[in-house]
DOKOL-658568 format. One line per 3 residues: number of its first residue (from 0); their letters; for each residue x, y, z of N, C-alpha, C. Coordinates in steps of 0.05 Angstrom, whole numbers. Layout:
BEGIN
NUM	a	X Y Z X Y Z X Y Z  ...;
***
This chain:
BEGIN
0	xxx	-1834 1046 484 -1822 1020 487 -1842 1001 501  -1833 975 504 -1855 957 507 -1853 956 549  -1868 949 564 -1884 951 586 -1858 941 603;
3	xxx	-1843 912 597 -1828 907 613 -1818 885 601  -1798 863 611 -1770 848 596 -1787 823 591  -1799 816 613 -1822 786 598 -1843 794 595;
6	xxx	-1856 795 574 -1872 807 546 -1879 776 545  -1913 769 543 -1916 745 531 -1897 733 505  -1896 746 488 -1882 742 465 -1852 726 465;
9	xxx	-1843 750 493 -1813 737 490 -1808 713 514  -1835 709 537 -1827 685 546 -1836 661 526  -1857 661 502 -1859 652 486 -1829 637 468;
12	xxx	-1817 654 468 -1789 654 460 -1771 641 471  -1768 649 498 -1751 634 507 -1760 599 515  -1780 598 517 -1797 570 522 -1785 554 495;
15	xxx	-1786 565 471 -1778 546 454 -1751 545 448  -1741 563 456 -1705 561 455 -1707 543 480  -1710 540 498 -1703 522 527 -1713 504 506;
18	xxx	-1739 492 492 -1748 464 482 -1727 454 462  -1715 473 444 -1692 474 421 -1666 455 437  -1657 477 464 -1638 461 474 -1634 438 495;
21	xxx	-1656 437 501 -1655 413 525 -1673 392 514  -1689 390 503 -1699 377 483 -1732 367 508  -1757 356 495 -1772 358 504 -1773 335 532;
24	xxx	-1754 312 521 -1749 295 545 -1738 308 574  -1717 325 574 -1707 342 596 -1720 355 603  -1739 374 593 -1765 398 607 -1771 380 629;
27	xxx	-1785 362 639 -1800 359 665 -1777 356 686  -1754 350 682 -1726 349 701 -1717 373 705  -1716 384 690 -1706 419 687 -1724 420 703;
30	xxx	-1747 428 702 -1773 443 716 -1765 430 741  -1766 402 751 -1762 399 775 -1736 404 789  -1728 403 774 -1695 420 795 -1691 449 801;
33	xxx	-1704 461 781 -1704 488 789 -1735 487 812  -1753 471 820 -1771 478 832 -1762 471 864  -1741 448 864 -1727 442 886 -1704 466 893;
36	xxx	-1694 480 877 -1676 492 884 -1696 515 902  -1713 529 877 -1726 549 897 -1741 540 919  -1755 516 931 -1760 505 950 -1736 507 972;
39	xxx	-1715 506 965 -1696 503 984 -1680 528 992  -1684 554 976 -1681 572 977 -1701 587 993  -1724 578 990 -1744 588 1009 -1742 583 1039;
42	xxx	-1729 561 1043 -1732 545 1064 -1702 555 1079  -1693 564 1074 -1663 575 1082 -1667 609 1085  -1685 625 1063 -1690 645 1081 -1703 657 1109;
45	xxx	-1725 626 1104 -1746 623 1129 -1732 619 1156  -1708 597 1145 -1691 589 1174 -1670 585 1169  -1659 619 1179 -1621 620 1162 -1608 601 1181;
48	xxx	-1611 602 1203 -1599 580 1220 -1591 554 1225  -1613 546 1209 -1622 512 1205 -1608 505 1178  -1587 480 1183 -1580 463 1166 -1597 456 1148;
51	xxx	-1586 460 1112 -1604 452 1096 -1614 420 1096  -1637 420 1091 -1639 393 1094 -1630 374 1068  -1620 349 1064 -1612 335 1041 -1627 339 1023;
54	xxx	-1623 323 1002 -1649 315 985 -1660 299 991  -1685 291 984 -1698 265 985 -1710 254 962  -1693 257 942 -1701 244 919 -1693 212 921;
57	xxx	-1720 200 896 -1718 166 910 -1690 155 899  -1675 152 884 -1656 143 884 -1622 149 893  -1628 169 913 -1614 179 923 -1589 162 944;
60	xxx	-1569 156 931 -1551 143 940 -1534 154 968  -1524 129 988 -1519 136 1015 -1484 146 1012  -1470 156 1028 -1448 163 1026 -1434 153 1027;
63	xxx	-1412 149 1016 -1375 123 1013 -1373 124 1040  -1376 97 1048 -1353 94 1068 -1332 106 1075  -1322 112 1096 -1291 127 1095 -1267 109 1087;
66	xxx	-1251 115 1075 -1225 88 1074 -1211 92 1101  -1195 71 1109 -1179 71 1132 -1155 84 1127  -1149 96 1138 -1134 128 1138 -1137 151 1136;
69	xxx	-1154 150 1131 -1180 176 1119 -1184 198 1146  -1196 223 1137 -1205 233 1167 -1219 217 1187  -1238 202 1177 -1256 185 1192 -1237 163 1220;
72	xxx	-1214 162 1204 -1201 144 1226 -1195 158 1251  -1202 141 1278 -1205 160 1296 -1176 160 1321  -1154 139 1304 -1121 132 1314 -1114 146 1311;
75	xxx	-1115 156 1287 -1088 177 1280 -1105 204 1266  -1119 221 1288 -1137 238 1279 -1143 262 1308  -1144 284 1302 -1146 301 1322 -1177 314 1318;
78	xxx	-1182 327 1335 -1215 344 1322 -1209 367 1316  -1218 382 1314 -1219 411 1292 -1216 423 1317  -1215 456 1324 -1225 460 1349 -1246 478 1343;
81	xxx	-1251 484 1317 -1267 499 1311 -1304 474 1305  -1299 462 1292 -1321 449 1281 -1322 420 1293  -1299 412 1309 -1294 387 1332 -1290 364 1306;
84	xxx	-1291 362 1283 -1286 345 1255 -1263 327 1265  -1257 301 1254 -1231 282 1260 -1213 294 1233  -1201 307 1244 -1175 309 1221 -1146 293 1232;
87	xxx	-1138 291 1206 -1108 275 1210 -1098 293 1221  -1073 287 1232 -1052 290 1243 -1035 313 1220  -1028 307 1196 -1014 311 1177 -1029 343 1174;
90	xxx	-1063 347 1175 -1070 364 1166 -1066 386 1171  -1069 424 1148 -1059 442 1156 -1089 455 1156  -1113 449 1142 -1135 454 1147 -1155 440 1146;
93	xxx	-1176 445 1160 -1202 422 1171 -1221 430 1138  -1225 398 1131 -1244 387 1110 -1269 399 1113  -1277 398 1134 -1299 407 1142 -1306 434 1141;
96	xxx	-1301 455 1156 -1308 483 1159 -1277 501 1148  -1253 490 1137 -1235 500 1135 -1219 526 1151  -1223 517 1179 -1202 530 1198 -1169 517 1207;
99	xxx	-1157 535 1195 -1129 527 1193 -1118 520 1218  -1115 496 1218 -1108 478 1246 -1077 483 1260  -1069 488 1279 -1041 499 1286 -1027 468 1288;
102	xx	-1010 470 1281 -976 452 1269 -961 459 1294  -967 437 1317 -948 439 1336 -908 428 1332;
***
């Protein structure tokens, strides 16, 4: 049998099935997302501790506002006691880290 599973031949193969289905416009996006992913996978084994960092891709849009009522509101909102988060009042678990909040 042959040496091992990628065989020039068959990454040959799959290179043009990936070109077949994503078409040649998508290859350089493909390639860069999977190069960010394993970038960020690297960077999370290096420092399991440390918050992933965002993206920083350039058109990278900033986050919705909160609406007024929302967790964000800070009247009618308690903190987590686990992750300190503003949760409503109403809530049975925190948005944030999902620790089931006790219902006095």
């Amino acid at each position: 049998m042959g040496a091992g599973l990628l065989q020039p031949g068959h990454l040959i193969i799959i290179l043009v099935i990936a070109l077949i289905i994503f078409g040649p416009g998508k290859l350089p996006e493909l390639g860069s997302a999977l190069g960010q992913g394993i970038r960020e996978f690297k960077r999370s084994v290096d420092n399991p501790g440390r918050e992933p960092s965002p993206p920083q891709a350039s058109g990278a849009l900033a986050p919705p506002a909160a609406a007024p009522g929302t967790a964000a509101s800070a009247t009618n909102a308690l903190p987590c006691p686990s992750c300190q988060a503003a949760m409503p009042t109403s809530a049975r678990f925190c948005t944030s880290c999902g620790h089931q909040l006790v219902q006095a």
